[in-house]
C-alpha positions as CSV (number, residue, x, y, z in Angstrom):
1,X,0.0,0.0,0.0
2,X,2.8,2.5,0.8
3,X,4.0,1.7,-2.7
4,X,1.1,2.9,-4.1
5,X,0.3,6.1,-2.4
6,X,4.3,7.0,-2.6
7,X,3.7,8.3,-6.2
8,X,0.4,9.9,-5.3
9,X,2.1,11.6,-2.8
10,X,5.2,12.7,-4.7
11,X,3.0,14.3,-7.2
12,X,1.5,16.3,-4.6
13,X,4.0,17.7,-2.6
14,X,5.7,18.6,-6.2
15,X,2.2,20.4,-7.2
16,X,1.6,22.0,-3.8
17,X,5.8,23.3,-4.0
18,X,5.0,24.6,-7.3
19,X,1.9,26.5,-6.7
20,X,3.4,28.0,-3.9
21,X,6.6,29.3,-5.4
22,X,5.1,30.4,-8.3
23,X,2.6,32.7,-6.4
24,X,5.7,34.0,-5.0
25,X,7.4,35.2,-8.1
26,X,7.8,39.1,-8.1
27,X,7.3,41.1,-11.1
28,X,10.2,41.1,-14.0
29,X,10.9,44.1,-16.4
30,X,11.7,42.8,-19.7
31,X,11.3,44.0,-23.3
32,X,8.1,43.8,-24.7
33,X,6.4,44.4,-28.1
34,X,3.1,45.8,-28.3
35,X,0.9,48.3,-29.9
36,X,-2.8,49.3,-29.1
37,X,-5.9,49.2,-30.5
38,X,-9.4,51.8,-30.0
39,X,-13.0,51.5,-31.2
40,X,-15.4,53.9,-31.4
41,X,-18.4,52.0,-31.8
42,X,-21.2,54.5,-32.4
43,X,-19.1,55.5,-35.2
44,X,-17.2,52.5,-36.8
45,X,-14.2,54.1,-36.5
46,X,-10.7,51.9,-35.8
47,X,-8.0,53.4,-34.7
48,X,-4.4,51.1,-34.4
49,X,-0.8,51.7,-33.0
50,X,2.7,50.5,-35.0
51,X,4.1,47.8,-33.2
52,X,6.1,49.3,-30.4
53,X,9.3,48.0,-28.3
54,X,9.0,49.2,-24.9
55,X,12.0,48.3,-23.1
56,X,11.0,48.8,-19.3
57,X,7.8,46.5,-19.1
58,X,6.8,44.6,-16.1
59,X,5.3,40.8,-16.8
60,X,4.4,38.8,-13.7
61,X,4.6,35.1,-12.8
62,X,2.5,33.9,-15.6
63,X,3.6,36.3,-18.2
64,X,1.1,38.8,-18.3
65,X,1.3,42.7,-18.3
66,X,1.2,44.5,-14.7
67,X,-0.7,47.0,-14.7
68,X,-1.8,46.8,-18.7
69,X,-5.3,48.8,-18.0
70,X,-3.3,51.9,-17.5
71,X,-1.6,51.1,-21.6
72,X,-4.8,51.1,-22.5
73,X,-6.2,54.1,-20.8
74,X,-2.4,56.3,-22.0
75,X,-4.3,55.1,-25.8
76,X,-7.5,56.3,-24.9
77,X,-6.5,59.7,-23.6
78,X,-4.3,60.2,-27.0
79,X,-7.5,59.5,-29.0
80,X,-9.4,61.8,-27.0
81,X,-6.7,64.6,-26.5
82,X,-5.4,64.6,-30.0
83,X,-7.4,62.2,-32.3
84,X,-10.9,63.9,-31.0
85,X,-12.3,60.4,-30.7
86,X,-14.6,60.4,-27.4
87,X,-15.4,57.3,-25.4
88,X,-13.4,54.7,-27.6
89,X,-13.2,51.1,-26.0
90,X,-9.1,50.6,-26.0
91,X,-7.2,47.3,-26.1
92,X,-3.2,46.5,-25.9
93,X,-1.8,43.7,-27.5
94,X,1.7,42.5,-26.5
95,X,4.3,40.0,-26.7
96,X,8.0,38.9,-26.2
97,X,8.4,38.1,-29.7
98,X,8.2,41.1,-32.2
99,X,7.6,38.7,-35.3
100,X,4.4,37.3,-33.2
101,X,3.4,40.8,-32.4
102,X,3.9,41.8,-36.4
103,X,1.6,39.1,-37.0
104,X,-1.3,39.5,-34.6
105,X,-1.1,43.4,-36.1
106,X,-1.3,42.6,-39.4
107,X,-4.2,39.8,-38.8
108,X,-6.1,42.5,-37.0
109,X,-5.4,45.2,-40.1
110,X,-6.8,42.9,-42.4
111,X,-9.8,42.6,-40.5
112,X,-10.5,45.9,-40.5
113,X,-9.4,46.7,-43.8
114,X,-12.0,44.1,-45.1
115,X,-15.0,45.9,-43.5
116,X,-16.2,48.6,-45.7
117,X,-18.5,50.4,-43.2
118,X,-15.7,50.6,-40.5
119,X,-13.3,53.9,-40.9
120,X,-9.6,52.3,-40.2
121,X,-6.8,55.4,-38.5
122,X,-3.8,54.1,-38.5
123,X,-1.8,56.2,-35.8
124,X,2.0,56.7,-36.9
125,X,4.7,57.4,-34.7
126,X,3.2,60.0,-32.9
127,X,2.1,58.0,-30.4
128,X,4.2,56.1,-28.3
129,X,3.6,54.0,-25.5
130,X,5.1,55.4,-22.2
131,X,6.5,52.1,-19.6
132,X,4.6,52.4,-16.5
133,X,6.4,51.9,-12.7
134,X,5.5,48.9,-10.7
135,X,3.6,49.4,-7.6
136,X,3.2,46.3,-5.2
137,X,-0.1,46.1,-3.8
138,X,0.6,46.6,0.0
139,X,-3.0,46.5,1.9
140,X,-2.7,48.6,4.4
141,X,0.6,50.2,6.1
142,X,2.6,48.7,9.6
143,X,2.4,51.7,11.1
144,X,-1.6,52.3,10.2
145,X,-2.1,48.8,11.6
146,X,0.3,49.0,14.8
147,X,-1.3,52.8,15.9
148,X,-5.4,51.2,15.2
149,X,-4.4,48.1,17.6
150,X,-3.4,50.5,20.1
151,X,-5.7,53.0,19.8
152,X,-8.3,49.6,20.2
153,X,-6.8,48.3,22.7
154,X,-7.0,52.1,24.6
155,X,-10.2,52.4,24.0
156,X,-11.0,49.0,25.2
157,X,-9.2,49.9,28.4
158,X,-11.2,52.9,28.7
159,X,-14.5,51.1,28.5
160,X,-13.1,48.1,31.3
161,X,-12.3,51.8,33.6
162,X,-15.5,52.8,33.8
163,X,-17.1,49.7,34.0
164,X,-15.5,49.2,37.0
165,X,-16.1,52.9,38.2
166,X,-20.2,52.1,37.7
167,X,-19.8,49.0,39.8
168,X,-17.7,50.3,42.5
169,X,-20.2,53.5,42.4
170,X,-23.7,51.2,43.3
């Protein structure tokens, strides 16, 4: 029997190791490849980056873009600002390899150069993508913890004082 569960229990203590280590993988900069992509759907209109290298990009633990929302939203306030294109839904595509990255933009091109109703920009180098700095999540600071405990614990010694003040006084 001890034969049988040794496996069994190999395979879990190797899947328990590696969830746990890679949960605790901290953010790597690396060079990534991306460009961005906004619709304005009430008006069919496209609008599309040139593929970009952005040297100081964070990826986590399973290779995804910290932080990418805020890509997306530096897109969005270029259409707005200097594209007058209001409310347009923004996307970022991105990837380690620039041929990959080459590809996915010309598939998506294609797409929308196939659509007659649908108004294609294509945004030159004016725009570039600026990296964005990590910030760890931290919830909640030491000392904003350690100075609530002791104003809870005060205030819990307060409320024992006159406690004992109302049953001394009857």
């Amino acid at each position: 029997m001890t034969k049988k569960l040794r496996p069994v229990m190999l395979m879990a203590f190797l899947g328990l190791a590696l969830s746990v280590s890679a949960g605790s993988k901290e953010p790597k900069m690396q060079r990534l490849y991306m460009f961005g992509f906004g619709a304005l759907l009430t008006d069919s209109v496209a609008c599309q980056t040139q593929v970009q290298a952005v040297d100081s990009a964070w990826l986590d633990a399973h290779s995804m873009l910290v932080d990418r929302s805020l890509y997306s939203i530096q897109l969005q306030f270029y259409l707005e600002q200097k594209e007058s294109v209001k409310n347009a839904i923004c996307t970022v595509y991105f990837g380690k390899n620039e041929r990959k990255v080459r590809k996915l933009w010309a598939k998506l091109k294609q797409r929308y150069d196939a659509d007659p109703v649908v108004k294609q920009r294509q945004l030159g180098n004016e725009f570039r993508f600026k990296a964005e700095q990590y910030r760890p999540v931290i919830i909640g600071e030491p000392e904003e913890t350690a100075s609530s405990e002791a104003a809870v614990k005060d205030s819990k010694a307060a409320a024992k004082e006159k406690k004992g003040r109302k049953g001394k006084q009857k």
